[in-house]
ZAMARGU-4260 file (C-alpha; in steps of 0.2 Angstrom, whole numbers, plus 5000, padded with zeros to 4 digits):
<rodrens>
0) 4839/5068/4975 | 4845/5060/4993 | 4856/5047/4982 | 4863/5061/4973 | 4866/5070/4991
5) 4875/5054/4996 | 4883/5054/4979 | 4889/5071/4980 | 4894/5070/4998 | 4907/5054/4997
10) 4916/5063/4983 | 4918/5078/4993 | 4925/5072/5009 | 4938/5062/4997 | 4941/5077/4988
15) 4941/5084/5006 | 4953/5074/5013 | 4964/5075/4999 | 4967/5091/5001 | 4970/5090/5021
20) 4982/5077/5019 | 4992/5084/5005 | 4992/5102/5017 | 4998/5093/5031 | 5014/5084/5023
25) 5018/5103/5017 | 5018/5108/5034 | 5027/5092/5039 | 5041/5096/5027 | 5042/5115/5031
30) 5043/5111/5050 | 5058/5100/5047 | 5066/5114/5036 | 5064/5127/5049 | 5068/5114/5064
35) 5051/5119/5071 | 5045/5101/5079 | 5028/5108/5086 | 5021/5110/5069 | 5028/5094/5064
40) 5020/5087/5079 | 5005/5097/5075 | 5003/5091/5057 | 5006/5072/5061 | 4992/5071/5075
45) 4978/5078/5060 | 4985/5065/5048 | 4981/5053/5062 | 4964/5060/5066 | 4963/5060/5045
50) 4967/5040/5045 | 4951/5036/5058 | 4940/5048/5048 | 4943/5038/5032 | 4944/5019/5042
55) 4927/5024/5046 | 4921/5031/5027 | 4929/5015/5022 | 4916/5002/5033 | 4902/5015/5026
60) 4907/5009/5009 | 4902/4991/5014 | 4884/4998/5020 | 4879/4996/5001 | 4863/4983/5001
65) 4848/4989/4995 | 4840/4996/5012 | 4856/5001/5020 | 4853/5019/5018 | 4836/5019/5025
70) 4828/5023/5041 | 4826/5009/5054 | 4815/4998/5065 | 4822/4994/5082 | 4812/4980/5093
75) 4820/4977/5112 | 4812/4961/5119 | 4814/4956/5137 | 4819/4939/5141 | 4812/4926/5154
80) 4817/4933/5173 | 4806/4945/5176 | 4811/4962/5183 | 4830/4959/5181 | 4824/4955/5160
85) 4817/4968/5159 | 4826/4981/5167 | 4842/4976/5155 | 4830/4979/5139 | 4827/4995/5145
90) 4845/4998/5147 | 4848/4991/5129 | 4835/5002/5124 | 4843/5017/5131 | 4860/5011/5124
95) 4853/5011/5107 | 4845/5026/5108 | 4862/5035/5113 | 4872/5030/5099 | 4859/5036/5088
100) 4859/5053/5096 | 4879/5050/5094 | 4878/5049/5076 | 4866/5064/5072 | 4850/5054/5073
105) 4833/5055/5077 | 4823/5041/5091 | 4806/5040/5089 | 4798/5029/5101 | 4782/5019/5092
110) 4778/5007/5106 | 4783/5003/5124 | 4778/4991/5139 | 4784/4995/5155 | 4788/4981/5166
115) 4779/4978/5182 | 4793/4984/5194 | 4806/4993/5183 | 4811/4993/5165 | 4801/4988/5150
120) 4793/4972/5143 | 4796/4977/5125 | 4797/4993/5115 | 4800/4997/5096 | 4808/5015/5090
125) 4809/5021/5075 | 4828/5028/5071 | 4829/5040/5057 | 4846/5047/5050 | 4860/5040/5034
130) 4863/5022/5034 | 4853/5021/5049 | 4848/5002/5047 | 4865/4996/5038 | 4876/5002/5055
135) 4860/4994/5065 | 4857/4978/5056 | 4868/4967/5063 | 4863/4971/5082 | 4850/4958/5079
140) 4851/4945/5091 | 4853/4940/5111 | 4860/4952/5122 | 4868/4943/5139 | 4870/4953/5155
145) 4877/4948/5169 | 4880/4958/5184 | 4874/4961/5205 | 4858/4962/5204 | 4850/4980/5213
150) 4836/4969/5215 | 4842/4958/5224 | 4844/4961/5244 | 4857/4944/5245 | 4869/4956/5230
155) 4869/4938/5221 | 4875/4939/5204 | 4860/4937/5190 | 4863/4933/5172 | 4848/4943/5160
160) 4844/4940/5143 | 4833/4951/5130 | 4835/4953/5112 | 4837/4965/5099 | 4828/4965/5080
165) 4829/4977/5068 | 4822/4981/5050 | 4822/4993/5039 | 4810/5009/5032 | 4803/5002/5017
170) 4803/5018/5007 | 4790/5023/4990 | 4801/5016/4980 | 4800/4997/4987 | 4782/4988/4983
175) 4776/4977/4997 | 4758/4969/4991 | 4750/4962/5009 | 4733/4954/5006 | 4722/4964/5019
180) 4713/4948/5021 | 4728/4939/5030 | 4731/4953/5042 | 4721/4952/5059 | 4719/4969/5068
185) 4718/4970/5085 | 4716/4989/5096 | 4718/4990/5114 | 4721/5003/5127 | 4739/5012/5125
190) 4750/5011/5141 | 4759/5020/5149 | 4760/5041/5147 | 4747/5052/5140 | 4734/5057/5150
195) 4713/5053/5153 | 4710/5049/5132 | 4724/5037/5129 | 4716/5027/5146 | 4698/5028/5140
200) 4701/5024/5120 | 4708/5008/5111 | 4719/5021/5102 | 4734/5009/5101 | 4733/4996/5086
205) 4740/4979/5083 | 4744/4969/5065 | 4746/4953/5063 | 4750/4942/5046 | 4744/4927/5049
210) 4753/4918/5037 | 4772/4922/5042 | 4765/4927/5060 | 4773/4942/5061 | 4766/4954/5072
215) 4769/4976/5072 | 4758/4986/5087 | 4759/5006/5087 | 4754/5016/5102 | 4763/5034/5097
220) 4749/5041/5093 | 4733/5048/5101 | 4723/5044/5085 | 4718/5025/5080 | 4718/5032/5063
225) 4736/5035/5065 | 4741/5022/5073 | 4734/5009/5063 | 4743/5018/5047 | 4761/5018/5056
230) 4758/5000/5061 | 4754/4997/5040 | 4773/5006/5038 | 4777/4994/5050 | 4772/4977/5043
235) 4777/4981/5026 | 4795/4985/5034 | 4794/4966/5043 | 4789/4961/5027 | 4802/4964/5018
240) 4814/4962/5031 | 4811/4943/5030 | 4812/4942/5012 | 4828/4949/5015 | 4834/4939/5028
245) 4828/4923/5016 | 4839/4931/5003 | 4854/4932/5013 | 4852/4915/5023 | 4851/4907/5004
250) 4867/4917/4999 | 4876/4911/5016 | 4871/4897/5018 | 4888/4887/5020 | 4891/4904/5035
255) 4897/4891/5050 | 4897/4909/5059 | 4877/4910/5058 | 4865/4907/5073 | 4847/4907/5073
260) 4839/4921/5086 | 4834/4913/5101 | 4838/4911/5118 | 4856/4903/5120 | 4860/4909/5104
265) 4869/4926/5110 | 4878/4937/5101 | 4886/4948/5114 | 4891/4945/5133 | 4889/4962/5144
270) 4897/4957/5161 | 4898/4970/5174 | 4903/4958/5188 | 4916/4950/5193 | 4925/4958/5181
275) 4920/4970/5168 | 4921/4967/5150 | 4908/4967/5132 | 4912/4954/5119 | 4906/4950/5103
280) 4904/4932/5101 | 4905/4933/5082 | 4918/4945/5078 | 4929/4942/5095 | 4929/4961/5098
285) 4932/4967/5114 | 4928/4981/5126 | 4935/4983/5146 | 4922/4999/5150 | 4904/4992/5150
290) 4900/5008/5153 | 4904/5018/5139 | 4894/5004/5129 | 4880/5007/5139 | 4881/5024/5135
295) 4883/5021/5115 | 4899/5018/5110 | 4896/5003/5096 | 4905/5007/5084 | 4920/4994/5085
300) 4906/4981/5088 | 4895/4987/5073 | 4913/4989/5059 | 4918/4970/5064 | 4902/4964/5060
305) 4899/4973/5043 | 4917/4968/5038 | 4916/4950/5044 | 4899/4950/5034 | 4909/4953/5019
310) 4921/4940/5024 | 4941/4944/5027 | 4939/4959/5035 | 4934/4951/5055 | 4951/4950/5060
315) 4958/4968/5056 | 4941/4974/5065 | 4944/4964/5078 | 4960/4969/5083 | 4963/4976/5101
320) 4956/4994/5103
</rodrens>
């Protein structure tokens, strides 16, 4: 039913947009009869608007792998630097988490350790909405900010590091066979929010496969029970994940473009001083308001690097904005 949904949905908004388009050339040719140039004006500004709307349906059609319409894991990870690290994860992590409220969807937040000073050590959330983990896949990676430090009394400039990992919802109709025998479990104390029972109770839970060495931990819940059975989700997601990851690695592996995730491997540059501009190192894209990235606005980033995934298509979506 939810593919049929989707189905059902892309053929409207084509039928949808048909339609609009074929109005607005009628009103286009009537206002040139009659001499009246505010309705030609009128018309021409809602074809332009049409011509983003379907841009954007067009980098949707390349959001077509077989997890792409699921629901998705997003990790933030402080980098070495302490307070200034961890303060620009929890910036990231409020970036992310606007652009999903942006795009209609829903932020659950499954984990989160606050830093000693300010900001977070590390937190995972849960984004749920269409397409969720095709837009958000390829923020994978090192993010570099570079800014005066507010923690600084000298105002030097400070250059922070943290990364980003995501993976996707594996939903009932993916298998993921984990022998419970490779998995060590460890519970501990949730931190944070939440009263006199999360600080007297080992209510969070941590999995670890101990033949990849992934590691999942979820503290959302009050109850272990719970816990424990999101952190499962969890594992099974990072799971499959990295079979996806080998898939792709074997299927790109002559892509010069591709850099392993670790520090010195960035993907974007956020710098805030002396001069203020956010660029994709991949794609080349561009943005001269940090701020409005900050606050969400990915969507030029996230369309290069979809379309330069499929190869030919970086240097349209890298064009000046």
């Amino acid at each position: 039913m939810r593919e049929r949904q989707h189905l059902d949905d892309s053929i409207n908004a084509v039928k949808a947009a048909e339609r609009e388009l074929d109005d607005n050339i009628s009103l286009i040719e009537l206002g040139e009869a009659e001499g009246d140039r505010a309705i030609v004006t009128e018309a021409e500004g809602a074809i332009g608007r049409l011509h983003e709307e379907m841009s954007r349906r067009q980098i949707e059609t390349i959001l077509s792998g077989e997890a792409d319409a699921n629901d998705a894991y997003l990790e933030v990870h402080a980098g070495a630097g302490g307070t200034e690290s961890q303060d620009w994860a929890a910036m990231l992590l409020r970036m992310y988490t606007r652009w999903a409220e942006r795009h209609g969807c829903k932020v659950e937040i499954l984990e989160m350790h606050d830093g000693e000073e300010a900001g977070i050590k590390s937190a995972t959330i849960l984004v749920k909405g269409e397409n969720a983990y095709g837009w958000l896949k390829t923020e994978s990676g090192v993010h570099r900010l570079v800014r005066i430090s507010p923690f600084d009394s000298a105002a030097r400039r400070h250059t922070s590091f943290a990364s980003i990992w995501v993976y996707p919802v594996v939903d009932d109709s993916i298998k993921i066979d984990i022998n419970e025998g490779d998995v060590r479990t460890d519970t501990y104390r949730s931190s944070g929010a939440g009263g006199q029972h999360v600080n007297t109770t080992d209510s969070a839970v941590r999995l670890t496969h101990l033949p990849t060495g992934i590691a999942v931990a979820c503290q959302s819940e009050r109850s272990q029970h719970k816990n424990r059975a999101t952190a499962w989700e969890m594992l099974r997601a990072r799971l499959y994940e990295a079979e996806l990851q080998k898939r792709q690695e074997a299927a790109m592996a002559t892509e010069a473009t591709k850099s392993d995730i670790g520090w010195g491997h960035q993907i974007r540059s956020y710098v805030l001083q002396p001069y203020q501009l956010v660029k994709d190192l991949r794609t080349g894209v561009e943005h001269t308001t940090p701020g409005l990235v900050l606050d969400g606005d990915l969507d030029r980033f996230m369309e290069a690097s979809l379309a330069q995934q499929i190869g030919g298509g970086a240097d349209a979506a890298a064009a000046p904005h």
